[in-house]
Legacy VTK file of the C-alpha trace (Angstrom):
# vtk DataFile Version 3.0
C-alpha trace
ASCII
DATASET POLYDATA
POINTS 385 float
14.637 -12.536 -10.992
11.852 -15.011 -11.509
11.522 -18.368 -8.700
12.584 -20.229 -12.303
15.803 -18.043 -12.915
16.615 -17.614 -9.349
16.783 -21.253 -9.011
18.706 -22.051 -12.545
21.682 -19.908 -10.777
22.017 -21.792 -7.607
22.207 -25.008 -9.690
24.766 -23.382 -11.811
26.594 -22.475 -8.332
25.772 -18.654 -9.503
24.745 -15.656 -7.446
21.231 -14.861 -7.909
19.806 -11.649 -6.999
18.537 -14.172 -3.436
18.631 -17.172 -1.886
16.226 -19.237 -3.789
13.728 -21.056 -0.953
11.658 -24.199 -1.490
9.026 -24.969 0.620
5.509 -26.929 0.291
6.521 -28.929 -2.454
7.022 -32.517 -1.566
7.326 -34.407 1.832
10.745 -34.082 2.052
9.908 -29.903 1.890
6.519 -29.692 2.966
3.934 -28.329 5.843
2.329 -30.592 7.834
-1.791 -29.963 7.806
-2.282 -28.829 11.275
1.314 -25.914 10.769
-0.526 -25.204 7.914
-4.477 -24.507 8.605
-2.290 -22.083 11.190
-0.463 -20.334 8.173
-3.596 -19.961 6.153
-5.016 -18.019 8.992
-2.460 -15.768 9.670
-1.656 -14.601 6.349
-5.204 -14.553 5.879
-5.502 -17.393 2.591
-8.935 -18.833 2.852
-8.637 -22.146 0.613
-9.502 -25.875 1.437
-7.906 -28.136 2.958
-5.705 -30.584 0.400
-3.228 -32.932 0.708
-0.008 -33.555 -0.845
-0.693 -36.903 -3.446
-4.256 -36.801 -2.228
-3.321 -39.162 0.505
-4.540 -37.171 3.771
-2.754 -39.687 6.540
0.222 -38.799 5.345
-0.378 -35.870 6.772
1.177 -33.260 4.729
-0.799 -30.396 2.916
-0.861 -29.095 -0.547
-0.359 -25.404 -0.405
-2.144 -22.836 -2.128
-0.856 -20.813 -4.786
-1.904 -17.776 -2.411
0.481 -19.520 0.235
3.038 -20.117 -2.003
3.663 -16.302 -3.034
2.961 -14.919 0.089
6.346 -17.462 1.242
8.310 -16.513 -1.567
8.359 -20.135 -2.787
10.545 -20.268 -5.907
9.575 -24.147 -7.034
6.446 -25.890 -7.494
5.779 -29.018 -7.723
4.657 -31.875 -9.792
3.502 -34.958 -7.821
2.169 -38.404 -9.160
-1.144 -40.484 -7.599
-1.722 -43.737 -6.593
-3.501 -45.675 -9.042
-7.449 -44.948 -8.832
-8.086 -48.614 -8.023
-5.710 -47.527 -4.260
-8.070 -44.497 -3.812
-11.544 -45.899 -4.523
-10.563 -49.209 -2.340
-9.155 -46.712 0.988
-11.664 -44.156 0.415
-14.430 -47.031 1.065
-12.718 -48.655 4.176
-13.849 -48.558 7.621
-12.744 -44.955 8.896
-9.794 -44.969 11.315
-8.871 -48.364 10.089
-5.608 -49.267 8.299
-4.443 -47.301 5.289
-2.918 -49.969 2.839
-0.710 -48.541 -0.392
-0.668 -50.377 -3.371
2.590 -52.101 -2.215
0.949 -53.955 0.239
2.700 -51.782 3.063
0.359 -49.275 5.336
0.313 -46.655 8.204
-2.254 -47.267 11.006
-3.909 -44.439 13.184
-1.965 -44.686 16.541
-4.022 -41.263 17.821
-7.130 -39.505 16.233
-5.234 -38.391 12.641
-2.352 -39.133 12.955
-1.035 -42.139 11.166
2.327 -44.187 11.564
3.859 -46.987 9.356
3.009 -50.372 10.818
2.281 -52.702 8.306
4.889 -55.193 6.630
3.929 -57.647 4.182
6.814 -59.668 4.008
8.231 -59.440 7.693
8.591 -63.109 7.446
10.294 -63.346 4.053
13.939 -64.383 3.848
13.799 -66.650 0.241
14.022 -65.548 -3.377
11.042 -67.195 -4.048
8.867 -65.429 -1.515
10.315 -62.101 -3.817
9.041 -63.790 -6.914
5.549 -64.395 -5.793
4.538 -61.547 -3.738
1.947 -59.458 -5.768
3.865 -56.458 -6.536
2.777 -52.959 -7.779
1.736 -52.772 -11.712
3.743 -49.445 -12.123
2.364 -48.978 -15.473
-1.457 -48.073 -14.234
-1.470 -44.864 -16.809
-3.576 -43.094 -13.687
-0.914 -42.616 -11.723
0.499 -39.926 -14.403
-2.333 -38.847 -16.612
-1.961 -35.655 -15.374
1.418 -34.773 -15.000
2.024 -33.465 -19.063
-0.722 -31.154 -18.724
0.735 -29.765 -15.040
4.491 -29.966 -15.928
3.474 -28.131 -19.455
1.654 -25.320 -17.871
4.489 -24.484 -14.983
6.704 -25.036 -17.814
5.454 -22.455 -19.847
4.494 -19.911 -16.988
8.222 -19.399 -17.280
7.366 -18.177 -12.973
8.899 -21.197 -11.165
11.517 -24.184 -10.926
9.536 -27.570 -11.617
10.270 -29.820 -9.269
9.290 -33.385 -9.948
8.157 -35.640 -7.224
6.997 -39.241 -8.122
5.877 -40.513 -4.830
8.515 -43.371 -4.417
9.958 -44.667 -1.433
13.107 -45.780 -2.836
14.649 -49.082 -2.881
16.299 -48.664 0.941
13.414 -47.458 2.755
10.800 -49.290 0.390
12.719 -52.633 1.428
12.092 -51.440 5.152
8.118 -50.661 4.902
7.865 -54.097 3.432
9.796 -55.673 5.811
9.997 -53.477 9.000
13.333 -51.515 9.769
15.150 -53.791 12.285
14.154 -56.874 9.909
15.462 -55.468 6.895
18.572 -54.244 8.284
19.115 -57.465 10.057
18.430 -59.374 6.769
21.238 -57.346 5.243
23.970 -58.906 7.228
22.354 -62.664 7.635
20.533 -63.173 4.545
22.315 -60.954 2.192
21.189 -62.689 -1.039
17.828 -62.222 -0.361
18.325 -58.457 0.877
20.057 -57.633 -2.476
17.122 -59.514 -4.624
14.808 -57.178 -2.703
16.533 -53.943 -3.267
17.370 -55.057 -6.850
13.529 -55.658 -7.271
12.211 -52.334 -6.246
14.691 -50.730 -7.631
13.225 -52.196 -11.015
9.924 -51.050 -9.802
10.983 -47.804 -9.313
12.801 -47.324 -12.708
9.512 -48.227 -14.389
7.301 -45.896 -12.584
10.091 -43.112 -13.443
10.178 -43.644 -16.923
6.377 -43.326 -17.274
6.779 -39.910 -15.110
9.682 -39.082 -16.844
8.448 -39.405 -20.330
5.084 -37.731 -19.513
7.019 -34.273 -17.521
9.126 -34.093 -20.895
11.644 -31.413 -20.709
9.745 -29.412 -18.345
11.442 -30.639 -15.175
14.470 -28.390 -13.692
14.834 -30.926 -10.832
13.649 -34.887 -9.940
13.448 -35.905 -6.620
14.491 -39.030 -4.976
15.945 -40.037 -1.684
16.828 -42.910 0.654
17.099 -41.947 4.249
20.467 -43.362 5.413
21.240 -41.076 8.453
21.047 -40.713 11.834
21.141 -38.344 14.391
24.871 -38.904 15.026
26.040 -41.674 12.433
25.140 -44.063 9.740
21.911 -46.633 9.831
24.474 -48.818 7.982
28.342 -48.686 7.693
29.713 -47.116 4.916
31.074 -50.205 3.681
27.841 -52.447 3.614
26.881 -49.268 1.691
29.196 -49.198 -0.715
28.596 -53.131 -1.539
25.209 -53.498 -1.971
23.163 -50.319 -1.911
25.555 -48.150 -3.574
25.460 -49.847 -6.719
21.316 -50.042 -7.075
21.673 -45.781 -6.613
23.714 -45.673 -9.156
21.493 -47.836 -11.554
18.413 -45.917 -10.339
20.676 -42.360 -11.273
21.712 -43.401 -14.633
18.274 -44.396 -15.685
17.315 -40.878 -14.532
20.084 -39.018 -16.195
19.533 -40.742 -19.695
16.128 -39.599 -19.965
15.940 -36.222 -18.723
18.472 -32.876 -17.826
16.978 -32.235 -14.374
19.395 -32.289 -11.612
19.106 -34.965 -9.255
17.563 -34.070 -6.082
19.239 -36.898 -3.097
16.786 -36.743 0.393
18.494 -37.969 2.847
17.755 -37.025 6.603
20.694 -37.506 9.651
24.256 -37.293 10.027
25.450 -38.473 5.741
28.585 -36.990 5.944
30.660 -40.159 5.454
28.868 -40.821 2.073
28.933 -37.490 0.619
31.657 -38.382 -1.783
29.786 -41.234 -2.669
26.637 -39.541 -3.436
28.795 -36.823 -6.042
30.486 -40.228 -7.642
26.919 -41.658 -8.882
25.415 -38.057 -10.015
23.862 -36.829 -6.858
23.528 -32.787 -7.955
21.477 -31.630 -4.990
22.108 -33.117 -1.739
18.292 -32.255 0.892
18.094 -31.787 3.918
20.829 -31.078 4.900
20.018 -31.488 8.400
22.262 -28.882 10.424
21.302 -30.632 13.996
23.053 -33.954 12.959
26.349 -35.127 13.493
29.089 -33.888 10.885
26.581 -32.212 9.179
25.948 -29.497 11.479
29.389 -27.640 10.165
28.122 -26.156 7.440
31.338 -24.006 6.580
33.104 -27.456 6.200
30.196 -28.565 4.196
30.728 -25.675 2.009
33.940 -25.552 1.829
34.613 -29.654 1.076
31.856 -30.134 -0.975
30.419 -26.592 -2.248
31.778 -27.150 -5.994
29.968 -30.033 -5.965
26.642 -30.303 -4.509
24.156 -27.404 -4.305
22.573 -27.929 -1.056
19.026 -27.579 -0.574
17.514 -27.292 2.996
19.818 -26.693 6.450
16.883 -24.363 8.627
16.776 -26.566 11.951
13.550 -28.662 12.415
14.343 -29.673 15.422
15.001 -27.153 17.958
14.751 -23.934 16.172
11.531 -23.394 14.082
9.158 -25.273 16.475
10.324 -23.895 19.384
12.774 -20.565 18.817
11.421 -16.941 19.162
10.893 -15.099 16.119
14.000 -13.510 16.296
16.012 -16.766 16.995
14.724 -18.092 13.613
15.722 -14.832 11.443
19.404 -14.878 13.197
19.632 -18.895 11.976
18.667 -17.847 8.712
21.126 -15.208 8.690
23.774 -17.705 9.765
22.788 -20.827 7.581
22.317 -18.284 4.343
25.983 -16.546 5.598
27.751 -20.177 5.469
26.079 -22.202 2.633
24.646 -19.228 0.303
28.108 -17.077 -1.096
28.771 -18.385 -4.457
25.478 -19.397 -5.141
24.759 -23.487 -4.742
22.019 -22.909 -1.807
18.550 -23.286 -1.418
16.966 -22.810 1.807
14.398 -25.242 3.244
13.363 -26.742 6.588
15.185 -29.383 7.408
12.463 -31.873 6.143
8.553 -31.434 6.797
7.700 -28.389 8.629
6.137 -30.267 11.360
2.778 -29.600 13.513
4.806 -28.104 16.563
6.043 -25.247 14.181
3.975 -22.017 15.283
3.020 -20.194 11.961
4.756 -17.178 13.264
8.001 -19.349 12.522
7.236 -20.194 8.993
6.240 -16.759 8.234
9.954 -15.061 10.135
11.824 -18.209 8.049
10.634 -16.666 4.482
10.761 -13.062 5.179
14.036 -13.593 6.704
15.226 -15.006 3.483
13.898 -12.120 1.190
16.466 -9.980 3.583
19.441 -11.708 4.722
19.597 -14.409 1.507
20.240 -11.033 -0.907
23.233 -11.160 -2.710
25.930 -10.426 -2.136
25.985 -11.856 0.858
28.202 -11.241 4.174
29.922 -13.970 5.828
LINES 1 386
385 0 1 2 3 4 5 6 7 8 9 10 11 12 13 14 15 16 17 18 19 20 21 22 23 24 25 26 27 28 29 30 31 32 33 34 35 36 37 38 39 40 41 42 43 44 45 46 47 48 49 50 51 52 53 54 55 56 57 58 59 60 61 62 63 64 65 66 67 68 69 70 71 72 73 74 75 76 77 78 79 80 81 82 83 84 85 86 87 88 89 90 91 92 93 94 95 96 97 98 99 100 101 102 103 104 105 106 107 108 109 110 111 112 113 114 115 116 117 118 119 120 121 122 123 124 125 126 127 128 129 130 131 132 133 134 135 136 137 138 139 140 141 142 143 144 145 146 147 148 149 150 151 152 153 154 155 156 157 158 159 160 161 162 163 164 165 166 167 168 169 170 171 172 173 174 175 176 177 178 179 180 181 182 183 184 185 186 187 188 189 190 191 192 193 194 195 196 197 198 199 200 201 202 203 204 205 206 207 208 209 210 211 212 213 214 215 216 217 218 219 220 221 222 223 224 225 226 227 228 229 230 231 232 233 234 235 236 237 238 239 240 241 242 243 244 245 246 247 248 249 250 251 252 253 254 255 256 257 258 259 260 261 262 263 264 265 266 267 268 269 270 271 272 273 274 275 276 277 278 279 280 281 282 283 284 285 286 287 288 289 290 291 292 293 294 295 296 297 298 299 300 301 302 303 304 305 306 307 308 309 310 311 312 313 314 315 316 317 318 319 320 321 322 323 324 325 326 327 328 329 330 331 332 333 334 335 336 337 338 339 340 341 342 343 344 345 346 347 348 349 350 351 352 353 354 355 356 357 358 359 360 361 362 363 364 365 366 367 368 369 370 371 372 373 374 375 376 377 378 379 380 381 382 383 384
């Protein structure tokens, strides 16, 4: 089977002739630079050094096609920019000082190259009219998406791949927290709850009209759309499911309707940590793909009962441990997890494997390499639990 056809059957909760796995697509999926330069090396790929959105402190690299197929990858990716404006003003800062986005929020460089969010606009805001007349994004900047017809078009009609598309947007959630810092944010949610609604409700406008634009220009070439709010931890909830339910729930579900009445792809959900409690919630608004499933938090790491609960539901995409297993298991270790995490999520089709978000730079490209060939033998179908 082609990546494309392979993938089409896990959404469809079918049995493909494998596994389908996704890897070096997005952030949520990708290789961090440093994991990767290793990779290139040992499969012996010599290509340059990119970056995922062209925005090299985030730190993540844009594989090469060699890379891709030497993995096995079955989706590719099609990613938005920044406006040009964003990358002619950071490309002509001061080197190693501040990286600023075009939301006003921004990563500084806490060591040589690597790069943390630290900057918060509106730390201080707590009034509706500090929302009104903060210069937001103008999300209709045509470079941002100029080239995503011509991309999606061309995977599209290689006929080779899924098409994965990945508008770089922090959604409403974890955009409210880079403009506000986490504990600020979260705190604002419980003593200023007005304002913390007007905020979510305002990026999540933001958001719908940078989608459309990407939406309209990918056409019908998209199999899946990514978005995500991270809303786990490693053990638990960053917010009950109640608060939730009654104020964040309802600006996912706006942000998933607007998606689902322009375009078939199945809705890709990223959210890291323990999500179990909110699982049904994520199926009620339209959630199709539930990412990363991450198998070293909480609830989540019972993957039969994830399976078995929710299996008819969701097709999960990701479950290979991050954490302890592919930076710092043997070979071996990591083809016996994926036997076990293809042996509990993959019968009936509905699985995709991935790494439990970014492969990071602790990963030894030995790992990487063992994670996809393991796939290409223990993810055949039919598969024994």
């Amino acid at each position: 089977m082609t990546g494309k056809e392979r993938v089409r059957a896990s959404l469809a909760h079918e049995e493909a002739d494998r596994v389908p796995l996704v890897v070096g697509i997005t952030n949520a999926t990708g290789i961090k630079m440093k994991a990767y330069r290793e990779l290139k090396k040992l499969v012996g790929v010599q290509a340059p050094d990119r970056w995922i959105y062209d925005w090299p402190e985030l730190g993540t690299a844009l594989p090469d096609e060699e890379v891709l197929e030497r993995l096995g990858a079955d989706a590719r990716g099609v990613l938005d920019l920044y406006p040009a404006s964003v990358y002619e003003r950071v490309k002509a800062r001061d080197p190693h000082s501040p990286f600023v986005d075009d939301w006003g929020t921004g990563q500084r460089e806490i060591e040589e190259g690597r790069w943390y969010p630290g900057i918060h606009p509106m730390a201080n805001a707590v009034t509706l009219d500090e929302i009104e007349r903060y210069p937001w994004p103008d999300m209709d900047d045509p470079s941002r998406v100029a080239h995503v017809a011509a991309e999606a078009r061309a995977l599209k009609a290689s006929g080779r791949y899924a098409v994965l598309g990945c508008p770089w947007l922090l959604f409403p959630f974890e955009r409210a927290q880079a403009m506000q810092g986490l504990d600020r944010f979260l705190e604002n949610m419980l003593t200023e709850r007005e304002f913390a609604e007007a905020l979510l409700w305002k990026i999540e406008g933001l958001c719908e009209r940078l989608m459309g634009h990407f939406l309209d220009a990918a056409g019908d070439s998209l199999d899946i759309i990514k978005i995500g709010d991270d809303l786990g931890t490693q053990e638990s909830l960053m917010i009950s499911p109640a608060t939730y339910r009654e104020i964040l729930k309802p600006v996912h579900a706006a942000l998933i309707e607007f998606i689902k009445t322009r375009t078939k792809a199945k809705v890709f959900f990223h959210s890291d940590g323990d999500v179990f409690d909110l699982i049904p919630d994520l199926i009620e608004i339209g959630v199709d793909i539930l990412n990363p499933v991450q198998s070293g938090a909480g609830r989540m790491s019972d993957l039969a009962r994830l399976k078995k609960t929710y299996g008819k539901d969701l097709v999960f995409c990701g479950a290979m441990d991050t954490q302890r297993i592919l930076p710092y298991g043997t070979t071996e270790e990591v083809r016996a997890e994926v036997k076990r995490v293809c042996s509990l999520l993959g019968p009936g089709g509905g699985f995709m494997l991935s790494a439990v978000h970014t492969i990071m730079d602790e990963v030894p490209a030995a790992n990487i390499l063992a994670m996809a060939d393991a796939v290409q033998e223990y993810g055949r179908y039919p598969i024994s639990t």
